[in-house]
N, C-alpha and C positions, 0 to 999 in steps of 0.2 A: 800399366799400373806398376807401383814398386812393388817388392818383393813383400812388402808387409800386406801392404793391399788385397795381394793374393793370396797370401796366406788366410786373410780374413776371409777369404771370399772361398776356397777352398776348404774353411774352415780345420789348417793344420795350422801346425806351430810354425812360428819364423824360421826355426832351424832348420825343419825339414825340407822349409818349400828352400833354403839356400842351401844344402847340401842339393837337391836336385838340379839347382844352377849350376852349381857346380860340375855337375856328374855331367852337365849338359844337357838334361833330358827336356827342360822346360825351353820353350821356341824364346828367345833373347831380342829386344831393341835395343842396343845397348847396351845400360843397364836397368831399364823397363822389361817386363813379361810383357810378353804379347798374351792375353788369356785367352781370347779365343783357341789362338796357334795351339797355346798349352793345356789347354781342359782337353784337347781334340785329342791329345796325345799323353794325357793321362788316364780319359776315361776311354780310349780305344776305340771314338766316333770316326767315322766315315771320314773322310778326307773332306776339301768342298766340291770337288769333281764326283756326277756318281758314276759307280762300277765301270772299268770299262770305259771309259772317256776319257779324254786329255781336257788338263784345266783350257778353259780358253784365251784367258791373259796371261802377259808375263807375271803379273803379281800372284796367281793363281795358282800358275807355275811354280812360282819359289814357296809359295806357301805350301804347298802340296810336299816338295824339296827338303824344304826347315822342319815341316812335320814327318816326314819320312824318317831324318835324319836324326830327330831328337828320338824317335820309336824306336830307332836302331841302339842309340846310346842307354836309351832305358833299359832294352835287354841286356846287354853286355853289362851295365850297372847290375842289374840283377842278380846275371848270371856272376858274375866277379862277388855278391855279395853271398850268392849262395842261394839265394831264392829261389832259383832256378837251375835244373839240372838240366843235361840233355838229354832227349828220351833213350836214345840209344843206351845209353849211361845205367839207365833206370831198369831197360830191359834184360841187359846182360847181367845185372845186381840181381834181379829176383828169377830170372833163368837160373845162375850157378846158386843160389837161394833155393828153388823148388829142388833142383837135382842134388843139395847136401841133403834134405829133406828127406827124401825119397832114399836114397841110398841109406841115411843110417835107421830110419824106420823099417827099412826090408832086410836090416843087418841084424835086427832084434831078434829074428828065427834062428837064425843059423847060432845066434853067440849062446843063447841061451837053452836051448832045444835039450843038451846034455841034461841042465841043473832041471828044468822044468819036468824031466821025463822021469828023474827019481823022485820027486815030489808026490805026494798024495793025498796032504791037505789043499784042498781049493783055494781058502784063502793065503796059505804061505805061496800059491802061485802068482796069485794077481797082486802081495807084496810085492815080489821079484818082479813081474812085469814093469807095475808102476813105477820103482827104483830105476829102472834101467829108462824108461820112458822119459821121465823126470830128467836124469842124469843128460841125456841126448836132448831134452829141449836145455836144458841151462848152456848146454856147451853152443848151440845154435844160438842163444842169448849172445853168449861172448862172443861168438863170433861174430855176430851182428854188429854189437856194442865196439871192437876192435877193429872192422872195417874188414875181415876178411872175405 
């Protein structure tokens, strides 16, 4: 079917389903979609082979092939668009994330220990705590916000 066709039939816009052509992710005749090939590798269905089996035709074969290979470009689409990170990426981000965390939250004792010890209204304490508590999330804000 053409590009509009499918688009109707996926119910997106013309643009989107031709940027995806583009990007290569939709399985191509030409310039026919193949929809089957393409729904199978939009909505993440099973190949036609199940689990564990080799298609049994060459058409089977290549389809299995074309659907692979569009799956592949879809990621790489994604991930180039930003959609997608890599977990590894994700873990070392909120690894050195918990450990700024941690580190200036157990920093709170020691920095303030002096001011808090000559205090002796309650609430001018838990002022200064809060300030400082505050002050150390806004900074983990920015840091955030600034990619550090």
């Amino acid at each position: 079917m053409t590009q509009a066709q499918y688009a109707r039939h996926r119910g997106k816009s013309p643009q989107y389903i031709g940027k995806l052509a583009k990007a290569g992710i939709l399985v191509m005749r030409g310039r026919m979609v193949d929809a089957t090939a393409s729904d199978a590798v939009l909505d993440d269905k099973p190949d036609e082979a199940p689990a564990g089996q080799q298609p049994t035709t060459f058409a089977q074969a290549r389809l299995a092939r074309e659907v692979f290979s569009a799956k592949l470009k879809k990621l790489e689409y994604e991930t180039r668009i930003g959609k997608l990170v890599p977990t590894d990426e994700v873990s070392i981000k909120w690894y050195t994330l918990g450990r700024q965390i941690r580190d200036r939250m157990l920093g709170i004792a020691s920095k303030l220990a002096p001011q808090l010890a000559a205090e002796t209204d309650v609430r001018r304490v838990r002022e200064i705590l809060d300030a400082e508590v505050t002050v150390i999330l806004k900074g983990l804000v920015e840091d955030i916000r600034h990619g550090a």
